[in-house]
N, C-alpha and C positions, 0 to 999 in steps of 0.2 A: 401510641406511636402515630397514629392519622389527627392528633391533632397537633403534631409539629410541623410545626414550619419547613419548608421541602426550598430548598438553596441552591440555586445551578452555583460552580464555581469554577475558578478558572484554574487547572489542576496545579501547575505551577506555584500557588501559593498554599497550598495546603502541602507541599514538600516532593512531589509528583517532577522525576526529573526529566523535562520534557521542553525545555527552552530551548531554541535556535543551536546553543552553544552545550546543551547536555546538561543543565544545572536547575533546578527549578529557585523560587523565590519564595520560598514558605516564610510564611509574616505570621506571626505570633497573633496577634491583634486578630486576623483572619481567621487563625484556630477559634481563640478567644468568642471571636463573636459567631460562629458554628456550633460552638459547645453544644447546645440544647437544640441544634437544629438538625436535619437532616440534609446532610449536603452530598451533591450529585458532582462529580469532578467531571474535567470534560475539557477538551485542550485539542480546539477546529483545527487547529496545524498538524497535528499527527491524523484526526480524521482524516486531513487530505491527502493521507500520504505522503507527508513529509517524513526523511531519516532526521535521526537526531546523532551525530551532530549533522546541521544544514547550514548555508548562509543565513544571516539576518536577512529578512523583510522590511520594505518600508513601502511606502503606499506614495508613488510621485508627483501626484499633483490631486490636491482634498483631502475625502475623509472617506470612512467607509460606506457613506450612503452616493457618494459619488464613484466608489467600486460598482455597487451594486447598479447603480442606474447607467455604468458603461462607461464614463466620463471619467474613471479615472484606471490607473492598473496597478498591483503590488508587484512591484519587482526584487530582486532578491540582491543583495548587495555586489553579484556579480553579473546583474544585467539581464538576469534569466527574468522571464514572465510571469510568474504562476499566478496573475488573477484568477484562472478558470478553478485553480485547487483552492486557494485561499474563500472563496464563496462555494462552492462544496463540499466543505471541510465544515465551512459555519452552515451550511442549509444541514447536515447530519448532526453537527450539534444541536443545532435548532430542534431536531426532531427527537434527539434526548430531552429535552429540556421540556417539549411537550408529551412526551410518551411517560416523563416523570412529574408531573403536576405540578410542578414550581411556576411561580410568578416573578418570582425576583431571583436576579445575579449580583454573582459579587466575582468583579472581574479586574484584571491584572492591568494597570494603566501601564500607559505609552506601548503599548502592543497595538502591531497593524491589524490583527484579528480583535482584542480583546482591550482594547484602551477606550475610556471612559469618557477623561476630558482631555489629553493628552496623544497623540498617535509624532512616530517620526516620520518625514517626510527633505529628502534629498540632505540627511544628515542634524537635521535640524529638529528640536520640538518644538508642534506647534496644538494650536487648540484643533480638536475633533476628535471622532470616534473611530472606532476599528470597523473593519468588514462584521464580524460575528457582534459585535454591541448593536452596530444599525440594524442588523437585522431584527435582533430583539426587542428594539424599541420597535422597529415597524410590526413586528406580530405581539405587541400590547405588554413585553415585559418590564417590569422597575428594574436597573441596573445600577449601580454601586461600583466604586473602586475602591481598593482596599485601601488609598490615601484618604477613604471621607471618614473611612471608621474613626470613633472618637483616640482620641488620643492619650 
């Protein structure tokens, strides 16, 4: 078992119903490519104390490494603030993610916490990452969205 592959994931796609709206995204392909691994689920927006069902998140002006450095906020689709949860949520993910030896995520695009290439912002997708992906590339992890897996 320690020579498998150790996989933060984003819970949400492994069938974990924990979306904004109470439903998760479980992708087949994301099973698929878990089979033989050991995957860690992990979903920063319940970390932070979000209920489920909540508003939707979007993040209003950048990406999540401009959450993180202050320059930008996640507000929730009825104007509420929660940057201070949404990057607390992902710093205790974080610390799953290194309390469990993994190097690499496979994580849920166009999420304000967990989007890859993809995040919304003021209604709109655009290219950047989530609050919880920035961080993980800033503390040294490979991250994946479940759109790279092969097809």
């Amino acid at each position: 078992m320690a020579d498998k592959e150790i996989v933060l994931v984003s819970a949400c796609l492994v069938g974990i119903n924990c979306r904004y709206d109470g439903t998760s995204k479980r992708d087949v392909r994301a099973l698929d490519y878990l089979k033989n691994k050991i995957m860690i689920p992990v979903c920063p927006e319940l970390l932070a104390g979000l209920g489920i069902p909540r508003s939707s998140a979007e993040i209003d002006a950048g990406d999540g490494y401009d959450v993180l450095s202050g320059k930008a906020r996640v507000l929730l689709k009825d104007g509420r603030d929660f940057t201070r949860e949404f990057i607390n949520g992902s710093r205790e993910a974080l610390k799953i993610a290194s309390l469990s030896q993994a190097t690499t995520a496979l994580l849920k695009d166009n999420s304000p916490c967990c989007g890859v290439n993809y995040i919304y912002s003021k209604g709109r997708l655009i290219r950047g990452v989530g609050v919880f992906t920035a961080l993980l590339i800033k503390n040294g992890f490979a991250v994946a969205s479940e759109k790279e897996l092969a097809q």
